[in-house]
C-alpha positions, 0 to 999 in steps of 0.5 A: 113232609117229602113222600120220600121220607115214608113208606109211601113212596112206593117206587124211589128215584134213581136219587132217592135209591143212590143215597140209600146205598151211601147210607148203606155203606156208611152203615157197613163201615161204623158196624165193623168197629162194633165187633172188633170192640165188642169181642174185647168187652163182652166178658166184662159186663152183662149184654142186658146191661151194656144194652140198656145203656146204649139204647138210652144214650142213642134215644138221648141223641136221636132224639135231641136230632129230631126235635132240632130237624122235623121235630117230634109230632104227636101224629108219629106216635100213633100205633105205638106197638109199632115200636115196641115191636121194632124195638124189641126185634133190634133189642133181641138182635144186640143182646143176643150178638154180645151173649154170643161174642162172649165165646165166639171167635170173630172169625165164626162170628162174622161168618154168621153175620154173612147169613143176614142178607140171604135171611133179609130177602126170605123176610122181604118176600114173606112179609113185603113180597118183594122178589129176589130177582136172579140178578140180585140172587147172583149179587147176594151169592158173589158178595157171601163167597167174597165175605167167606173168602175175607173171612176165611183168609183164602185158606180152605181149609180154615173153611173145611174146619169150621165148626158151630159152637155155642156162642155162634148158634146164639149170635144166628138167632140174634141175626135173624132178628137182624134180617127181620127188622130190615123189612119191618121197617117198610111195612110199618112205617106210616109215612114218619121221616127216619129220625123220628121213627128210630127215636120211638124204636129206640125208647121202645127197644131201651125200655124193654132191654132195661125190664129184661136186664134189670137184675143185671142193671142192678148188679153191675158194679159200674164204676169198676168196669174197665175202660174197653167197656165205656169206650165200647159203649160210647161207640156203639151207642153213637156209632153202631147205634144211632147213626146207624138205626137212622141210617138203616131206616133210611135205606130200608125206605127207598131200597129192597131188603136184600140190598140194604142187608147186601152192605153187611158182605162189606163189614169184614172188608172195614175190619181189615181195614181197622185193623191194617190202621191199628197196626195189625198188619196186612192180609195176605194178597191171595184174601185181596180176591175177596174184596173184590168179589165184595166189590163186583157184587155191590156193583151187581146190587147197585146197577138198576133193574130197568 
C-alpha cells in the first residue's frame, strides 16, 4: 500500500496535493446538483428516510469498487467507532441539509454553505493544529465574497435583507458537521486507502440514519412517491454520495482542511451553470464578477506555500 493512500504521508508531493484539488473540484461540481434536487424533493419524504436509503445504495456501490481495487482487508476495520463516528458526523450533516431545505430557500441556503470553509480551518487548527496562513486566510475571504456575490446575484440589497429563518438555523448545525468531518478524516485514518475507508463510514452512518429514521422508514409510503424523489435519491446516492465520500477522503489526505472545504465557494458558480443547461437563463453580467473572485481565490489556494 502507497503511503499516500493514508494518513501517514505526513507531507504530500506536489503531485499528490494536485490531484487532491481535482478531486475537490470535481466535488464542487456533482455537490451542486444536490441542492438544486434537493429543494424539489425535500417536502416529498422524510430527511431520515431518503438518507437511509442513499447510505445503503452508496455502501452498496463503494463497496463492490473496493472489493474489485484494494479490496476489504480485515486490518481496515480495526477501531471500528472510527466509523460510526465519521459516519455519524456525515449522517448529521445530510439530514439536517434536508430538514432545512424543506423551508429554506436556496438562495439563504447556499449562503449557509459558504460558512463551511471558514468552520473547516477553526476544526483543522483544533483537532490537527494546522494553521491558516494569512495567504489561505486572504483566499478563504475572496473566495466567501465571490460566493455571496453569486449568490446574492450582485445586488446589495438582496445582502442587506438577508434574514435566518428556521430551516437556514437547522442546515448551520448540519454544515458544522460538514466542517468537522473533513479534518476528522485526517486524524483517524490509519493508513486505509480511501475507498475502503468511506465503504466502513457509509455502513456505519446507513446503519444509524436507519435506527434514527425507522418510524419514518416504516411509514413512508414507497411506491407513491414522486418521481423527483427516486431521481434525487439515485443522484445523491451515486453522485453526492459515493463519488463524492471517496473523493472528499481522498482530498482531506494530501490537502489542508481549509483547502479541501475552499472548493464548496465554487458549488454556487456549478448551479449556474446547471441552471444556464437547464434553460434557465443567463445571470446578469454584474453577478460574472463573482466567478471571478472564485476563480482568483482558488488560484490563491492552489499556489505552494513554498
Amino acid at each position: 500500500m502507497s503511503l499516500s493512500t493514508g494518513v501517514a504521508a505526513a507531507a504530500p508531493g506536489a503531485r499528490d496535493r494536485l490531484r487532491g484539488h481535482l478531486a475537490m473540484l470535481v466535488f464542487s461540481a456533482l455537490v451542486a446538483g444536490s441542492f438544486s434536487l434537493g429543494v424539489m424533493a425535500a417536502n416529498h419524504i422524510a430527511p431520515s428516510a431518503l438518507n437511509a436509503v442513499r447510505f445503503a445504495i452508496a455502501a452498496v456501490i463503494v463497496g463492490t469498487a473496493a472489493l474489485a481495487t484494494t479490496g476489504l482487508p480485515r486490518s481496515a476495520f480495526r477501531a471500528p467507532w472510527r466509523y460510526v463516528l465519521l459516519g455519524g458526523t456525515f449522517a448529521t450533516y445530510f439530514v439536517l441539509m434536508f430538514e432545512g431545505l424543506k423551508t429554506a430557500a436556496p438562495v439563504s441556503a447556499s449562503a449557509v454553505f459558504t460558512l463551511t470553509p471558514v468552520m473547516a480551518a477553526a476544526a483543522g487548527y483544533v483537532l490537527l493544529r494546522q494553521i491558516t496562513t494569512p495567504r489561505i486566510a486572504a483566499g478563504l475571504a475572496v473566495g466567501a465574497l465571490g460566493a455571496l456575490w453569486v449568490i446574492f446575484r450582485a445586488d446589495w440589497q438582496a445582502v442587506m435583507q438577508f434574514r435566518i429563518g428556521p430551516g437556514e438555523a437547522i442546515y448551520f448545525w448540519g454544515c458544522v458537521a460538514h466542517a468537522i468531518y473533513t479534518p476528522m478524516v485526517r486524524k483517524l485514518n490509519r493508513g486505509e486507502p480511501a475507498v475502503v475507508f468511506t465503504f466502513g463510514m457509509l455502513v456505519a452512518g446507513g446503519v444509524l440514519v436507519t435506527l434514527w429514521g425507522w418510524s419514518d422508514i416504516m411509514a413512508t409510503r414507497w411506491s407513491e412517491l414522486p418521481p423527483i424523489v427516486w431521481i434525487t435519491i439515485g443522484y445523491v446516492s451515486i453522485f453526492a454520495s459515493a463519488t463524492t465520500f471517496v473523493l472528499l477522503q481522498y482530498a482531506s489526505l494530501r490537502l489542508p482542511s481549509s483547502k479541501v472545504m475552499a472548493y464548496t465557494y465554487l458549488t454556487p458558480t456549478w448551479v449556474i451553470a446547471l441552471e444556464f443547461l437547464l434553460g434557465h437563463g443567463v445571470p446578469p453580467v454584474m453577478v460574472l464578477g463573482g466567478v471571478g473572485l472564485t476563480v482568483v481565490a482558488l488560484l490563491i489556494l492552489l499556489k505552494d506555500e513554498g
